[in-house]
MOPAC internal coordinates of N, CA, C and O (Angstrom, degrees):
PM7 1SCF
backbone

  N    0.0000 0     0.00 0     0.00 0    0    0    0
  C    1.4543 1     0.00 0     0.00 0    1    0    0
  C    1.5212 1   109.05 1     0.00 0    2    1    0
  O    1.2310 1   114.85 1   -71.08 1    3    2    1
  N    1.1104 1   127.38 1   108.92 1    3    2    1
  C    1.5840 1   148.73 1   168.75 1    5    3    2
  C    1.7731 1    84.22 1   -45.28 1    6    5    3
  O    1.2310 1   116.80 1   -57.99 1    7    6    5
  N    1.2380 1   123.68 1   122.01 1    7    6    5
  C    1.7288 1   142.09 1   162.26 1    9    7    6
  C    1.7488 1   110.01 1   -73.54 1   10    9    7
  O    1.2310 1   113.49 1  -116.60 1   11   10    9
  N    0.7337 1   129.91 1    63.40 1   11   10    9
  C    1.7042 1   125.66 1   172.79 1   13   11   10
  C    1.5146 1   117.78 1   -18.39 1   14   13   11
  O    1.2310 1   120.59 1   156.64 1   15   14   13
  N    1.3533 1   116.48 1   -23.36 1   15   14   13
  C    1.6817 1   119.94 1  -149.50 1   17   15   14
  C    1.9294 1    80.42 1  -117.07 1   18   17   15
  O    1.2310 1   122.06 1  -164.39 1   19   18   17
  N    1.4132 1   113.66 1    15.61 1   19   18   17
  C    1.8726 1   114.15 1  -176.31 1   21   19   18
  C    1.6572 1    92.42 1  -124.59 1   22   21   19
  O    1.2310 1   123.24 1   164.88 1   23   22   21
  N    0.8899 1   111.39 1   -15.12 1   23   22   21
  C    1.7096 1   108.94 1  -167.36 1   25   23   22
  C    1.4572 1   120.34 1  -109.86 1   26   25   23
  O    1.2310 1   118.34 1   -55.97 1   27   26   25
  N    1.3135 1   120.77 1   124.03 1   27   26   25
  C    1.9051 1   122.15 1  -142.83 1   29   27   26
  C    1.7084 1    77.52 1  -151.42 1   30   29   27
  O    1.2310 1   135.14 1   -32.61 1   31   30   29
  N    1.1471 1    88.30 1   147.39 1   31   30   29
  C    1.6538 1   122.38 1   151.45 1   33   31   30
  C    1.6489 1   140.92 1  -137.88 1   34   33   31
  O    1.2310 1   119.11 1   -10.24 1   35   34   33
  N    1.2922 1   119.30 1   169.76 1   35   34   33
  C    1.4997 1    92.24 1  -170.16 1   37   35   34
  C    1.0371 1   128.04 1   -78.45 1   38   37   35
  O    1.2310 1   124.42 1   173.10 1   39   38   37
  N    1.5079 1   109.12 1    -6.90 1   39   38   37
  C    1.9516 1   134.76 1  -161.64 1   41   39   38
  C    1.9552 1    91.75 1  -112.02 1   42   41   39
  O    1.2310 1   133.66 1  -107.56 1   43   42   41
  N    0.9467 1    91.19 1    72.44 1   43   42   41
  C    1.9667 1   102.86 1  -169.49 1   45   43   42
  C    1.4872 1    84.52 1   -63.36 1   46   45   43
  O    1.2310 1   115.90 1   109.98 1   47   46   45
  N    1.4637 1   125.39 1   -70.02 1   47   46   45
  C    1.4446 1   108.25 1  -141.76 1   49   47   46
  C    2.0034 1    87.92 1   -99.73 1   50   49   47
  O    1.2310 1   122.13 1  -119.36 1   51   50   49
  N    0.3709 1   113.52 1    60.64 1   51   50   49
  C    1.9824 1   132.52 1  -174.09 1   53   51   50
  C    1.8174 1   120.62 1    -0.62 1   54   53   51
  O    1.2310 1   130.71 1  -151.78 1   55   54   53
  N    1.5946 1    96.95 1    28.22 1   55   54   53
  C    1.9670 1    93.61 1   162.18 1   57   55   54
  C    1.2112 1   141.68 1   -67.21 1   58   57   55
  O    1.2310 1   132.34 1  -174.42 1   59   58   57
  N    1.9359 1    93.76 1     5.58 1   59   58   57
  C    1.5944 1   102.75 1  -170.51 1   61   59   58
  C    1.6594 1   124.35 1    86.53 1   62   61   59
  O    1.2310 1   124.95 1   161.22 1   63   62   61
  N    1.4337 1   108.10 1   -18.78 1   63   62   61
  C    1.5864 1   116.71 1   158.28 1   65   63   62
  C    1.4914 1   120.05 1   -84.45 1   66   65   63
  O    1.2310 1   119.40 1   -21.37 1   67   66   65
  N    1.1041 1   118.75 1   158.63 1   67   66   65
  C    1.4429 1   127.06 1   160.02 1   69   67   66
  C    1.7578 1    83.39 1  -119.98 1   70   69   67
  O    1.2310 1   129.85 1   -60.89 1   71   70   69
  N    1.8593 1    98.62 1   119.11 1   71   70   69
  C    1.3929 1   118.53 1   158.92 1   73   71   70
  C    1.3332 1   126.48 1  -145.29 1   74   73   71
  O    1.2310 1   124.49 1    52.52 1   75   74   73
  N    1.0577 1   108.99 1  -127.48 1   75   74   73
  C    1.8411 1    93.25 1  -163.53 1   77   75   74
  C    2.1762 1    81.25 1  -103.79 1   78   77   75
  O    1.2310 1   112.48 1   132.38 1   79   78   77
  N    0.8022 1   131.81 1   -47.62 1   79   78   77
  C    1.4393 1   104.49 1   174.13 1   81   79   78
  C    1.1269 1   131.13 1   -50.39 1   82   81   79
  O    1.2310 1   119.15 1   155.89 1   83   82   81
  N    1.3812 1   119.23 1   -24.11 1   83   82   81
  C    1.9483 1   125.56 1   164.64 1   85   83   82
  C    1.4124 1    94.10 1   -54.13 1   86   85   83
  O    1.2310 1   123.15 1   114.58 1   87   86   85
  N    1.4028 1   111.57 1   -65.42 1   87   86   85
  C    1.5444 1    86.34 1  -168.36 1   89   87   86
  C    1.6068 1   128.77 1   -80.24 1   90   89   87
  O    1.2310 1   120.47 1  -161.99 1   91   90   89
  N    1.1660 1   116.71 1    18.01 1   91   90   89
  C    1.7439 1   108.24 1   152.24 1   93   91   90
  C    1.2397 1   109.68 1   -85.40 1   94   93   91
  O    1.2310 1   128.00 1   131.26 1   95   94   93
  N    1.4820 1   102.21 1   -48.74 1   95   94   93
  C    2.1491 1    99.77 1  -173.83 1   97   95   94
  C    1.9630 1   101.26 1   -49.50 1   98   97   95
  O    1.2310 1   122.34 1   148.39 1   99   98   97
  N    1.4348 1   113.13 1   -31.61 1   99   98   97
  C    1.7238 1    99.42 1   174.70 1  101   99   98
  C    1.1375 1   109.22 1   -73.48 1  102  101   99
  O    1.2310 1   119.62 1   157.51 1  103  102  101
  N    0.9653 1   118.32 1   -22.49 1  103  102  101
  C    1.5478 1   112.78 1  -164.32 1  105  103  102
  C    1.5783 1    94.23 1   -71.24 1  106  105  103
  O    1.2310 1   126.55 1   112.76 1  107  106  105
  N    1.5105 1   105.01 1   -67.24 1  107  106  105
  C    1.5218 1   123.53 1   163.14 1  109  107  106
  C    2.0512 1   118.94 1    -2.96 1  110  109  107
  O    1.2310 1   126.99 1   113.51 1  111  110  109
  N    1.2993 1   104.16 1   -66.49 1  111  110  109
  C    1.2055 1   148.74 1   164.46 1  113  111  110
  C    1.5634 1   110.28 1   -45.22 1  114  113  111
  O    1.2310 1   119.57 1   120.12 1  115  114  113
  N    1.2985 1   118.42 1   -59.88 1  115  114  113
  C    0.8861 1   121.28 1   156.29 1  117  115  114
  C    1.6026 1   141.60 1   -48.81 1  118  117  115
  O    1.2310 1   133.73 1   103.24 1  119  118  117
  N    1.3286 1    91.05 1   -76.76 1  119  118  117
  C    1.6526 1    93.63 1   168.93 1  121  119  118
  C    1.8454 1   125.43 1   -60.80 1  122  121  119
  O    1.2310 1   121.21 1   167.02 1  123  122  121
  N    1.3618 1   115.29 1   -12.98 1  123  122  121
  C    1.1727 1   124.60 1  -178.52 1  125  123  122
  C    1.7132 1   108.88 1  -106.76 1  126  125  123
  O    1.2310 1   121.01 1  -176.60 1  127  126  125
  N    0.9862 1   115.68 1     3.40 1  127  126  125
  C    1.3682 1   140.82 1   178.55 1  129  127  126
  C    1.9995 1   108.20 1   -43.34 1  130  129  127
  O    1.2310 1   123.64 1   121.87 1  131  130  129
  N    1.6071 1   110.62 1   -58.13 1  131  130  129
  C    1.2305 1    98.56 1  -160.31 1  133  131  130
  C    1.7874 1    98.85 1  -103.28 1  134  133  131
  O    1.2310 1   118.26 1  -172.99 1  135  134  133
  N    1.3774 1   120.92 1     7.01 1  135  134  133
  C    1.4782 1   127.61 1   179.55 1  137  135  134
  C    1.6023 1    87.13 1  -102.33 1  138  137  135
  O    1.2310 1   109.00 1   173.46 1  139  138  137
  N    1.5748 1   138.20 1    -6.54 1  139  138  137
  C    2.0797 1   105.34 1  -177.25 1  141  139  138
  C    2.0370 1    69.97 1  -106.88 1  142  141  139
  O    1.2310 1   111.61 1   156.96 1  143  142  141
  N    1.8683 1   133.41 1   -23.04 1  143  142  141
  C    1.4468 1   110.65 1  -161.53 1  145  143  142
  C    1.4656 1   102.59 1   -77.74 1  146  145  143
  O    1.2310 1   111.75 1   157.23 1  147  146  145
  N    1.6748 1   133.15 1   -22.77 1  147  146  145
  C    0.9528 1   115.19 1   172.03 1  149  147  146
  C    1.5376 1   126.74 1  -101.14 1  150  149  147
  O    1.2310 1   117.05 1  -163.38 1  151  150  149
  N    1.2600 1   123.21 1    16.62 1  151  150  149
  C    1.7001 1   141.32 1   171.83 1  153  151  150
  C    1.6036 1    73.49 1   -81.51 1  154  153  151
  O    1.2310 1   123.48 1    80.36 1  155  154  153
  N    1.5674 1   110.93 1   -99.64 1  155  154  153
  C    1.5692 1   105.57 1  -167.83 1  157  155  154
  C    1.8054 1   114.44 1   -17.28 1  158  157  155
  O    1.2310 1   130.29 1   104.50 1  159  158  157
  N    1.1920 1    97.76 1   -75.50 1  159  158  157
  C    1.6722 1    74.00 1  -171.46 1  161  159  158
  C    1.3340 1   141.04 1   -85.93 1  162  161  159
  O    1.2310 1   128.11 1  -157.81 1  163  162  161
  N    1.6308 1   101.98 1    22.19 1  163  162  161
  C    1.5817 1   102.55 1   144.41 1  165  163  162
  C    1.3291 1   117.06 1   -92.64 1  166  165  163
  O    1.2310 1   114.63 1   153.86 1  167  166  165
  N    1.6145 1   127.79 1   -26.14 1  167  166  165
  C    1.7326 1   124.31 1   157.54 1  169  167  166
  C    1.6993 1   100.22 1   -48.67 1  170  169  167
  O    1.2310 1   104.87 1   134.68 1  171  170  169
  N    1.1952 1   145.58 1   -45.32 1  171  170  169
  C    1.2476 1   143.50 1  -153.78 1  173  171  170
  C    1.7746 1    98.33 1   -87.19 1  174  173  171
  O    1.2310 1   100.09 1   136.65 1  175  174  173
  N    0.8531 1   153.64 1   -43.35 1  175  174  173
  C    1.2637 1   162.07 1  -122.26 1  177  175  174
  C    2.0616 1   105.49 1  -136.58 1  178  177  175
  O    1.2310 1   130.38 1   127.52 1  179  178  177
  N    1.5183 1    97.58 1   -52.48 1  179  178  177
  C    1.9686 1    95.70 1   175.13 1  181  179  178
  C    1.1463 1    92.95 1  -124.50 1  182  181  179
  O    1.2310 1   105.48 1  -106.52 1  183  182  181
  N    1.1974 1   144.52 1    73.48 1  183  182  181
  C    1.1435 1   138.78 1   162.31 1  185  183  182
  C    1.5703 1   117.37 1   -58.54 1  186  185  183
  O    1.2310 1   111.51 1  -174.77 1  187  186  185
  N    1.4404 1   133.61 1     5.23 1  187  186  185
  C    1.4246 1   111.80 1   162.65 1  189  187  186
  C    1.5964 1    92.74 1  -117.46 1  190  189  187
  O    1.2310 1    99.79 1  -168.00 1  191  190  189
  N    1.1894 1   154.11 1    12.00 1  191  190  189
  C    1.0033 1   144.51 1   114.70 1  193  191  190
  C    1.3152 1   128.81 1   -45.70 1  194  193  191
  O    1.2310 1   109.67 1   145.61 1  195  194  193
  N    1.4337 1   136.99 1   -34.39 1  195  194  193
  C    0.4743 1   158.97 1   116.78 1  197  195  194
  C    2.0180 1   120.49 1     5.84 1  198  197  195
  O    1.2310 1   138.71 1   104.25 1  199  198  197
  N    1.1991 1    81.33 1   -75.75 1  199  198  197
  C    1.6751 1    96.05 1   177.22 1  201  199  198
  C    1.4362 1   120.87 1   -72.44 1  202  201  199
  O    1.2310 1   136.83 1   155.87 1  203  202  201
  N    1.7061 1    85.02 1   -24.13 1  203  202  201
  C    2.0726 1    98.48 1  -175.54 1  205  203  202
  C    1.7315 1    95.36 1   -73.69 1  206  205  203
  O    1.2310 1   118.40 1   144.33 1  207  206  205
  N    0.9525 1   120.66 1   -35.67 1  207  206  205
  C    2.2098 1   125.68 1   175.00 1  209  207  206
  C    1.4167 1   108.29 1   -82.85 1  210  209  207
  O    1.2310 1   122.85 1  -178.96 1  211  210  209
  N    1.2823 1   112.15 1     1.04 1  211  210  209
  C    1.3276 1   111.15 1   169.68 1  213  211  210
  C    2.0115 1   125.13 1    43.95 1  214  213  211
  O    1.2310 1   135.73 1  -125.27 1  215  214  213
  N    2.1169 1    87.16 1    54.73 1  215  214  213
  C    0.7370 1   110.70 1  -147.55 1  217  215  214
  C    1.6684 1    86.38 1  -120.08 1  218  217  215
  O    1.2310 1   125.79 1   -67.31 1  219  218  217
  N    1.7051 1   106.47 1   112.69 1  219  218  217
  C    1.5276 1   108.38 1  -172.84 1  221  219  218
  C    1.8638 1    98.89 1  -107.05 1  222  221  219
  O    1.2310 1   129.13 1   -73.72 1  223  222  221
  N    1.2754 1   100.01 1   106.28 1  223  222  221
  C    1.9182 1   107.04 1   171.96 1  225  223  222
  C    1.3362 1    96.05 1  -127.34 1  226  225  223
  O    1.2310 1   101.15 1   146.22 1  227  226  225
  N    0.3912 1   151.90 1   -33.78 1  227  226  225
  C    1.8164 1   141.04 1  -171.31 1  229  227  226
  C    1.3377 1   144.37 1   -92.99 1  230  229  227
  O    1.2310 1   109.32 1   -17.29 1  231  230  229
  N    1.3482 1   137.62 1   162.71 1  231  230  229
  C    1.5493 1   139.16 1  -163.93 1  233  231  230
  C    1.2303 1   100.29 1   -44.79 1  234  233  231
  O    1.2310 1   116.63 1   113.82 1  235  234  233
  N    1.4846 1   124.00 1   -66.18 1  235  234  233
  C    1.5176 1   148.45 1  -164.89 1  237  235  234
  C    1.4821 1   124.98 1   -74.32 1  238  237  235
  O    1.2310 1   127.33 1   167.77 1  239  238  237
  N    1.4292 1   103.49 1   -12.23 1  239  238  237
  C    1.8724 1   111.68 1   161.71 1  241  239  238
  C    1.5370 1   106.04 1  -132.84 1  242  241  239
  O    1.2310 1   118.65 1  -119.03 1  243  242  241
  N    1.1561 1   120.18 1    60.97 1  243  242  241
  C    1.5312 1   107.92 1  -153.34 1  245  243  242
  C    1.7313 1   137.46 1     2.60 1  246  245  243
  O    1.2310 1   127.37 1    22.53 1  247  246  245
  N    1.3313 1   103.42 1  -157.47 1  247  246  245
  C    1.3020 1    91.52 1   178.20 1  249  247  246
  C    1.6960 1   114.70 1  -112.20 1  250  249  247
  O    1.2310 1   116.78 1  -121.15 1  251  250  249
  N    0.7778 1   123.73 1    58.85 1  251  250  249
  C    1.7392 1   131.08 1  -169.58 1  253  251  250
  C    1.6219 1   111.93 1   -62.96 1  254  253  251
  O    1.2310 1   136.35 1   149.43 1  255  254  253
  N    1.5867 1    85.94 1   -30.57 1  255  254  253
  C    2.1898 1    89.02 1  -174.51 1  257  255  254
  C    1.1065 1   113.02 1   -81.85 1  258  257  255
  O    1.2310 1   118.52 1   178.34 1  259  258  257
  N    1.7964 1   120.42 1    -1.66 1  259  258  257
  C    1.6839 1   117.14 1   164.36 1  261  259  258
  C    1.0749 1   124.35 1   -52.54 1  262  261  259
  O    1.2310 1   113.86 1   -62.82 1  263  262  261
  N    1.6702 1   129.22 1   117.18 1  263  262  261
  C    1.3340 1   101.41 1   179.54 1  265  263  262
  C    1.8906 1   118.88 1   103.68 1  266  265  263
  O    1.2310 1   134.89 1   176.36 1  267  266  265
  N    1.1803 1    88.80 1    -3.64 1  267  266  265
  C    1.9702 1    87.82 1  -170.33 1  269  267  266
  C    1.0517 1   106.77 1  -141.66 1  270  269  267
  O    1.2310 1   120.84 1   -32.60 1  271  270  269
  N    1.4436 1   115.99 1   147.40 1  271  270  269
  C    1.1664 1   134.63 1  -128.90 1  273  271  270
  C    1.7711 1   122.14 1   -53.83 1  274  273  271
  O    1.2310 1   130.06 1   152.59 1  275  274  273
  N    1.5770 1    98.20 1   -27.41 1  275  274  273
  C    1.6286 1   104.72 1   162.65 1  277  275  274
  C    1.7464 1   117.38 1   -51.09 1  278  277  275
  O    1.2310 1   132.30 1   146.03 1  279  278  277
  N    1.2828 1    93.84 1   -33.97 1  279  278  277
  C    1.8277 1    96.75 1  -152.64 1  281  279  278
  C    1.8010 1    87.91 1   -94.86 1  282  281  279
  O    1.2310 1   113.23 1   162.93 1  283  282  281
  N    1.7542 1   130.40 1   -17.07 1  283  282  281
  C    1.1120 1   107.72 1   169.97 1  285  283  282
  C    1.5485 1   116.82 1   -91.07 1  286  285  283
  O    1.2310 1   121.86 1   164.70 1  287  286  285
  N    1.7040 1   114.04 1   -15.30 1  287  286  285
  C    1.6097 1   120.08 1   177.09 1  289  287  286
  C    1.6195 1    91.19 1   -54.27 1  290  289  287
  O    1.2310 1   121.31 1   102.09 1  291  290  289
  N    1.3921 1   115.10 1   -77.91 1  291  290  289
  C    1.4224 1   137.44 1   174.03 1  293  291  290
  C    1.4436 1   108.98 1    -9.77 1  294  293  291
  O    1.2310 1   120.61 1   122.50 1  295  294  293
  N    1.2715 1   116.44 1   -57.50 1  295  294  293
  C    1.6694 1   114.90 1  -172.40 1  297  295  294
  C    1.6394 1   106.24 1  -109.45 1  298  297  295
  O    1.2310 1   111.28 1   177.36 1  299  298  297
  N    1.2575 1   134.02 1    -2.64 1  299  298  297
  C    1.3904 1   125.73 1   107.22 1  301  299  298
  C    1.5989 1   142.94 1     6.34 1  302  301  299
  O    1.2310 1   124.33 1    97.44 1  303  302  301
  N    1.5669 1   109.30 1   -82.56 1  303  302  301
  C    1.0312 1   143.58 1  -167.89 1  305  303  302
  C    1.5316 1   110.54 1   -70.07 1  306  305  303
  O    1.2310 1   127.48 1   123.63 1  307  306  305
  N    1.9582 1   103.20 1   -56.37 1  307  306  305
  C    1.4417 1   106.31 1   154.09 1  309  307  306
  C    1.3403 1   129.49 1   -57.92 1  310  309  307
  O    1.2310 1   121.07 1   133.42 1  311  310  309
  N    1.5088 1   115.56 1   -46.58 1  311  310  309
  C    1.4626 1    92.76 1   178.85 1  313  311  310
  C    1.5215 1   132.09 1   -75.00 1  314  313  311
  O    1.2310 1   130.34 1   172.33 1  315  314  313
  N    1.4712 1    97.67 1    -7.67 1  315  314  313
  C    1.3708 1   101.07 1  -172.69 1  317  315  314
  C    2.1177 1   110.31 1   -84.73 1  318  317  315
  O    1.2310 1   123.69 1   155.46 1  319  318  317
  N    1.5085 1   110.54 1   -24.54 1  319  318  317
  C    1.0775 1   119.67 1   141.91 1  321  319  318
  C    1.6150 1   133.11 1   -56.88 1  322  321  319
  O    1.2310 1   120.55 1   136.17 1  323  322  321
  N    1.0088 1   116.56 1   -43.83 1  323  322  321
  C    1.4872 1   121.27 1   170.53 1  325  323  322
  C    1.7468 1    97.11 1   -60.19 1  326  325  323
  O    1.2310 1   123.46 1   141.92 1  327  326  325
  N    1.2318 1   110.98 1   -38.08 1  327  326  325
  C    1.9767 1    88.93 1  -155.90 1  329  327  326
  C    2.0137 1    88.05 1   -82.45 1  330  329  327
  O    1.2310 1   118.85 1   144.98 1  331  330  329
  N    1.1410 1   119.80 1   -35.02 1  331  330  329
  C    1.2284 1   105.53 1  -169.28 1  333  331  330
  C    1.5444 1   131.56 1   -83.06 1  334  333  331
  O    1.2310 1   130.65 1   176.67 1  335  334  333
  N    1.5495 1    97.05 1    -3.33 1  335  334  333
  C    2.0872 1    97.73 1  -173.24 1  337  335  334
  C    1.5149 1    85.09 1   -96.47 1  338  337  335
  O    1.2310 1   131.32 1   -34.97 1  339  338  337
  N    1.0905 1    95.76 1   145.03 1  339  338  337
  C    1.9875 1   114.49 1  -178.71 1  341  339  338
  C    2.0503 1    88.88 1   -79.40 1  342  341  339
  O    1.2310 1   141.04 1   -25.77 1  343  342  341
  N    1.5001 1    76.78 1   154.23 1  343  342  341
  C    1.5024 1   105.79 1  -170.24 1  345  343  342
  C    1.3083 1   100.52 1   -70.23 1  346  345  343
  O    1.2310 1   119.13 1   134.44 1  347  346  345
  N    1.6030 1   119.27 1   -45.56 1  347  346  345
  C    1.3263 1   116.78 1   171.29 1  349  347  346
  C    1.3993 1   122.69 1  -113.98 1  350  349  347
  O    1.2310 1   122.78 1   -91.75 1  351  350  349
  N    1.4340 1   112.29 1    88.25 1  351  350  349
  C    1.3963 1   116.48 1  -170.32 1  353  351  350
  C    1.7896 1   119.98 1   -39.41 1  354  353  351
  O    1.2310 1   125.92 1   142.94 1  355  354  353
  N    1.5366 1   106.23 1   -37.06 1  355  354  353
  C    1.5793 1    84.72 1   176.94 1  357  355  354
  C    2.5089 1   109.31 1  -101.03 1  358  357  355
  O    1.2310 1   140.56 1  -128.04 1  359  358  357
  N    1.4879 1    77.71 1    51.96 1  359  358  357
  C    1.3917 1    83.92 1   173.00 1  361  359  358
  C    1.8306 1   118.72 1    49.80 1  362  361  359
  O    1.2310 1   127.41 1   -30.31 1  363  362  361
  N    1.9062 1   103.34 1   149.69 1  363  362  361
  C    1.1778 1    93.47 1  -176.14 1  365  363  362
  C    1.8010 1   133.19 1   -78.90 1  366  365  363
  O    1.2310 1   132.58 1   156.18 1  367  366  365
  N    1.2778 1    93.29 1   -23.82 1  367  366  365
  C    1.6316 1   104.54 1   159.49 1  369  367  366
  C    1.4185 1   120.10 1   -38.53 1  370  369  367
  O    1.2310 1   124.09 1   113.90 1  371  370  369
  N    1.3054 1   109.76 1   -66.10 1  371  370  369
  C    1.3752 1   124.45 1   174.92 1  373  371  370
  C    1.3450 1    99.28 1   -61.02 1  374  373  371
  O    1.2310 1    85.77 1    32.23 1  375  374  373
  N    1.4263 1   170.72 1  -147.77 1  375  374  373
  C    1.1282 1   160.16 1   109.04 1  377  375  374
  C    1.7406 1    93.55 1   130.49 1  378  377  375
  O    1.2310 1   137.87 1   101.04 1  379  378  377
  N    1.8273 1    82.99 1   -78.96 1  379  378  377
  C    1.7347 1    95.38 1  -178.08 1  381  379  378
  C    1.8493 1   108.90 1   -59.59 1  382  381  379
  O    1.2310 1   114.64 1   175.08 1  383  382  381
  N    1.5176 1   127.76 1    -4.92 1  383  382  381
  C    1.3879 1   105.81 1  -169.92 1  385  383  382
  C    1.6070 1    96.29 1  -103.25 1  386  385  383
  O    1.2310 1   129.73 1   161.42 1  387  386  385
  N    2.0274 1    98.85 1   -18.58 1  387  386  385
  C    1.9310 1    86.84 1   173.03 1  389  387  386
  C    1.6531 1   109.14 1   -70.10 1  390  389  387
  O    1.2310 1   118.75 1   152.06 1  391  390  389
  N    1.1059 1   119.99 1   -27.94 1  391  390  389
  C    1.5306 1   113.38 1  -173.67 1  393  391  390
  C    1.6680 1   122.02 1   -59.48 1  394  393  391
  O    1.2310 1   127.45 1   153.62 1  395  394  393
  N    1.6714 1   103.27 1   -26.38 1  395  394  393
  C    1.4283 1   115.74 1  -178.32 1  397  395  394
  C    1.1711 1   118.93 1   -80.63 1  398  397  395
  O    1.2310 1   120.10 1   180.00 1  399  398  397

């Protein structure tokens, strides 16, 4: 299944320019990126759960939950987790004394 909420181009809003509104809709795109990839693939995967949260990701109920407010809490939550757990949980000190 081709993911809709994985697939970007540079002509985002499609007049045939790349201008300064392409690059908010990427930006857009971006930051909302892992709240429309994981709506989609819980529409893709429970789809009558899915329908019971009234949760539109997919080919067959369109895509309405791109973009709203679940899918920006959602990618929110991740990024704000991604920026704060250290890359190397048992720190680089420690790290550099297992290597020695």
């Amino acid at each position: 299944m081709p993911f809709l909420s994985l697939q970007v181009a540079w002509d985002m809003n499609g007049d045939g320019l790349f201008t300064s509104a392409d690059v908010w809709l990427l930006e857009k795109w971006l930051l909302c990126l892992p709240g429309n990839f994981l709506l989609e693939l819980f529409a893709f995967w429970l789809p009558r759960t899915a329908a019971f949260f009234h949760v539109h990701a997919s080919g067959t109920s369109s895509y309405a939950s791109f973009y709203g407010i679940a899918a920006w809490v959602i990618s929110a939550v991740i990024w704000v987790r991604s920026a704060t757990r250290p890359i190397f949980p048992i720190g680089c000190a420690a790290l550099i004394d297992r290597l020695k």
